[in-house]
ZAMARGU-4260 file (C-alpha; in steps of 0.2 Angstrom, whole numbers, plus 5000, padded with zeros to 4 digits):
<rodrens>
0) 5000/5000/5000 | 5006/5018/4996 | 5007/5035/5007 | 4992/5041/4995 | 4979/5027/5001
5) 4986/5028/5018 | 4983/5047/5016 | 4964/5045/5008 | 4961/5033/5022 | 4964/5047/5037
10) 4956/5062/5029 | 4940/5049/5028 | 4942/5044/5046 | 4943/5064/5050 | 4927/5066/5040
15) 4917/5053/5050 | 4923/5061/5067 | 4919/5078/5061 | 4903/5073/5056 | 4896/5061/5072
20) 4904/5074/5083 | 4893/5089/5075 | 4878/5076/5074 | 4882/5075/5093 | 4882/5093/5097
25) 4866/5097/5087 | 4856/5085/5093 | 4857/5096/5109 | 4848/5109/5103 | 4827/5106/5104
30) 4820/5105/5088 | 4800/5100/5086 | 4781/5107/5095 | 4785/5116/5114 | 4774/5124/5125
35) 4782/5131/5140 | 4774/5133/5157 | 4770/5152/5164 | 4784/5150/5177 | 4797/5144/5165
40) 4792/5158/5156 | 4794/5168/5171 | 4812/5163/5172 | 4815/5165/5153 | 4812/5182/5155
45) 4823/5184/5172 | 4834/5176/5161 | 4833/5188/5147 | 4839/5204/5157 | 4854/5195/5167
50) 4862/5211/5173 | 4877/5224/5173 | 4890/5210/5179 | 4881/5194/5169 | 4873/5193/5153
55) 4863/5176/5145 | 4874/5162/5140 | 4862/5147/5137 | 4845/5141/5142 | 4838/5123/5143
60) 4820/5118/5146 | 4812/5099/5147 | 4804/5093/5132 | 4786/5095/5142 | 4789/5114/5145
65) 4789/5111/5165 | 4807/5113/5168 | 4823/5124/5166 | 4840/5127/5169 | 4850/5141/5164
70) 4867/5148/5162 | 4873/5165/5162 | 4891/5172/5158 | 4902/5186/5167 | 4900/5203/5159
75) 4917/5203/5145 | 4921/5186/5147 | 4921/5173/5133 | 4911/5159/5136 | 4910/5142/5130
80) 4904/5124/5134 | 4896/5117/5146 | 4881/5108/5139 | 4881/5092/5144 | 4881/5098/5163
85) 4867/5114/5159 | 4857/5097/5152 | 4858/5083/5167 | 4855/5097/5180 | 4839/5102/5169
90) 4834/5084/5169 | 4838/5082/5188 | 4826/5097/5192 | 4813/5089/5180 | 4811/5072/5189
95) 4821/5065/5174 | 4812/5072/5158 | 4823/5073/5145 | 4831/5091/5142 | 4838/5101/5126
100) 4844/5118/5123 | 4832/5132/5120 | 4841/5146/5119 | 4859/5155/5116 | 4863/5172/5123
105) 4844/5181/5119 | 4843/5171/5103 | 4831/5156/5102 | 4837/5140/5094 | 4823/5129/5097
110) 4817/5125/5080 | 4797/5121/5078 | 4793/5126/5062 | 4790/5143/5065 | 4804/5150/5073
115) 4819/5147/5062 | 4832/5146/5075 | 4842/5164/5069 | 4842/5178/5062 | 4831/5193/5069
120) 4814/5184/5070 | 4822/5172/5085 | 4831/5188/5092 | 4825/5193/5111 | 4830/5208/5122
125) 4831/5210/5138 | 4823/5228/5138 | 4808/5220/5131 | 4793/5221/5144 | 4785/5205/5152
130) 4772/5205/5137 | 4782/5209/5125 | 4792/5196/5128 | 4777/5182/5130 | 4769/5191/5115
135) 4784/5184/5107 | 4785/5168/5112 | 4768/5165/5109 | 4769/5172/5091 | 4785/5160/5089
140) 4775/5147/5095 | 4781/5142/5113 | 4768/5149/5123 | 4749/5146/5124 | 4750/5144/5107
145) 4745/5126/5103 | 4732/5130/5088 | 4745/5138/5078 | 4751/5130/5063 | 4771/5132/5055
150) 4760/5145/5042 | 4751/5156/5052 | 4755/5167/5066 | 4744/5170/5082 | 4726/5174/5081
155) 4719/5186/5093 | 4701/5178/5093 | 4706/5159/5096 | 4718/5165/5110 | 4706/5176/5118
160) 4692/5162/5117 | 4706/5150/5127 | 4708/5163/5140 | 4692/5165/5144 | 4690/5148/5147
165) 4704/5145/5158 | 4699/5161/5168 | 4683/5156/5172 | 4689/5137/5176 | 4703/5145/5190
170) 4690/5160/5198 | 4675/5147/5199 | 4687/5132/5205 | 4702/5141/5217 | 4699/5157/5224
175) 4706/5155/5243 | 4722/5161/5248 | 4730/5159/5265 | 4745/5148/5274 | 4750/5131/5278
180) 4763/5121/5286 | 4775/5112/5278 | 4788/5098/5283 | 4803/5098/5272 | 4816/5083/5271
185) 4834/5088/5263 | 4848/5078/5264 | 4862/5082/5276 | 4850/5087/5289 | 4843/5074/5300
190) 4828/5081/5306 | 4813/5088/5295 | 4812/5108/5293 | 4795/5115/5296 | 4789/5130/5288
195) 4774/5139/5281 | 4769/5140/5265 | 4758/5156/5259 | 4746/5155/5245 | 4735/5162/5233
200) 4725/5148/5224 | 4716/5163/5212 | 4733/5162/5199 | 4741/5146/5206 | 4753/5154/5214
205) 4764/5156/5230 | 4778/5161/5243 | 4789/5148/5253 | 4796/5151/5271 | 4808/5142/5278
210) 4821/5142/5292 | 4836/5130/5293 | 4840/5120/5306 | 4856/5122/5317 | 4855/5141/5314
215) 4859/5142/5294 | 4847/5154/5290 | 4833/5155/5281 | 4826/5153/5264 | 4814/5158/5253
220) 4805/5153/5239 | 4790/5152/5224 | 4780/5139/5218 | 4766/5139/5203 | 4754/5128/5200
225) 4744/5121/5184 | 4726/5115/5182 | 4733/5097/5178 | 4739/5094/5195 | 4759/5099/5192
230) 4769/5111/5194 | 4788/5118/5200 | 4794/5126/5215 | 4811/5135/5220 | 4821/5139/5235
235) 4835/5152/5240 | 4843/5152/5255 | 4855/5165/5266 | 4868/5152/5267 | 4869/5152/5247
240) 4864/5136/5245 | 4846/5134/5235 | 4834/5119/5226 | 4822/5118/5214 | 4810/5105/5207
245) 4795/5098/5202 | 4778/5095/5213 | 4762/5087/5212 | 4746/5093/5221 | 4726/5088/5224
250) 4711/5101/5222 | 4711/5098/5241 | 4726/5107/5244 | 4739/5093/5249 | 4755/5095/5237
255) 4773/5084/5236 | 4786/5089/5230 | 4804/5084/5226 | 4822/5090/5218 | 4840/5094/5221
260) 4850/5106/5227 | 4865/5116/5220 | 4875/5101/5226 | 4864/5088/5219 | 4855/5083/5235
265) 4838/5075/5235 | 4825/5089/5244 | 4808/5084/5245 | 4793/5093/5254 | 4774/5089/5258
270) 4762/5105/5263 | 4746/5099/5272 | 4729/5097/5265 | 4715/5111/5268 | 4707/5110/5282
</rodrens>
């Protein structure tokens, strides 16, 4: 055999590389029909502004819309990587749903057949307001958008029939507000922390109060909730450790939850039923 065929042969084994490793990579990147929940949205848009000292790197969500991760990157600072480790922690929050990439800097990549995935009709800003944000979303199909098809943009009178309809649902169905206790079990502690749990079941949302064991502060938190009896919850606490996750709850009030911390302890919480 000569150098040439020797030669031929490397350059097709660098091909075959190249191309599996850049099939890897893409396959990262969320592609197909998503509808994210309003408190992922929530987050895309804190995400969005970042701040003097941090701006947007990259954004994940599950491929059911209920969960998120995100990543920003110092102000001046060149940024790269890190994929593999913004998706298993994504997936760890999510109860183990499969995670991709949405979004890179305030560009979304997510391809559904109407949002291209670049150029200036999948650019965000941060100075957008909150509905200008989700008026976006929505006309790029990821939010409360499910009746739109890759050739058509949102209609006014089919979305304002859905929320009509989901209004009068919530308002006739959930209209108490109030507090309850909760018992909350994280690893490294031994005994259950208590706390209270405030609520406002009128928008499906609330405030968490807790205080750490063994004086190591407190933490706050949020929750939201969804007519189908899921929703997501996150914590920060003064001793710069936080969770977040994924809960289920009943139209009596009892909820579960459970998730990890920043250090990929399991955290899991009951609140207790009405009374």
């Amino acid at each position: 055999m000569n150098k040439n065929f020797f030669a031929r042969l490397f350059s097709i084994i660098v091909i075959v590389i190249s191309f599996a490793g850049s099939s890897q990579a893409a396959s990262k990147w969320g592609k197909g029909k998503l509808q994210l929940d309003d408190y992922v949205v929530e987050k895309f848009i804190e995400y969005l502004r970042g701040n003097a000292s941090r701006t947007p790197y990259k954004f994940a969500v599950s491929i059911d819309g209920w969960g998120y991760n995100y990543y920003y990157c110092a102000s001046g600072a060149a940024c790269a990587g890190g994929d593999e480790q913004i998706l298993q922690e994504c997936s760890r929050y999510s109860n183990d749903v499969e995670c991709l990439l949405f979004a890179r800097g305030r560009t979304i990549k997510w391809k559904n057949g109407i949002n291209p995935g670049k150029g200036k009709i999948s650019k965000m800003s941060g100075k957008w307001s909150d509905t200008e944000i989700k008026a976006k979303l929505t006309e790029l199909g990821f939010y409360k958008n499910n009746s739109v098809s890759s050739n058509t943009t949102t209609t006014p009178k089919i979305t304002k029939k859905i929320e009509k309809k989901e209004n009068k649902k919530v308002v006739k169905k959930y209209s108490e507000s109030g507090e309850r206790s909760i018992a909350l079990s994280w690893d490294g502690y031994e005994d259950l922390i208590a706390g209270t749990v405030e609520f406002d079941e009128a928008d499906y949302k609330g405030t968490l109060n807790l205080f750490l064991p063994n004086n190591d502060g407190s933490c706050d938190g949020s929750y939201s909730l969804q007519q189908g009896g899921k929703g997501t919850w996150q914590i920060a606490c003064t001793n710069n450790m936080g969770a977040a996750g994924t809960l289920k709850w009943t139209e009596n009030g009892g909820v579960t939850g459970s998730g990890r911390d920043h250090n990929d302890k399991k955290v899991k919480f009951t609140v207790s039923k009405k009374s």
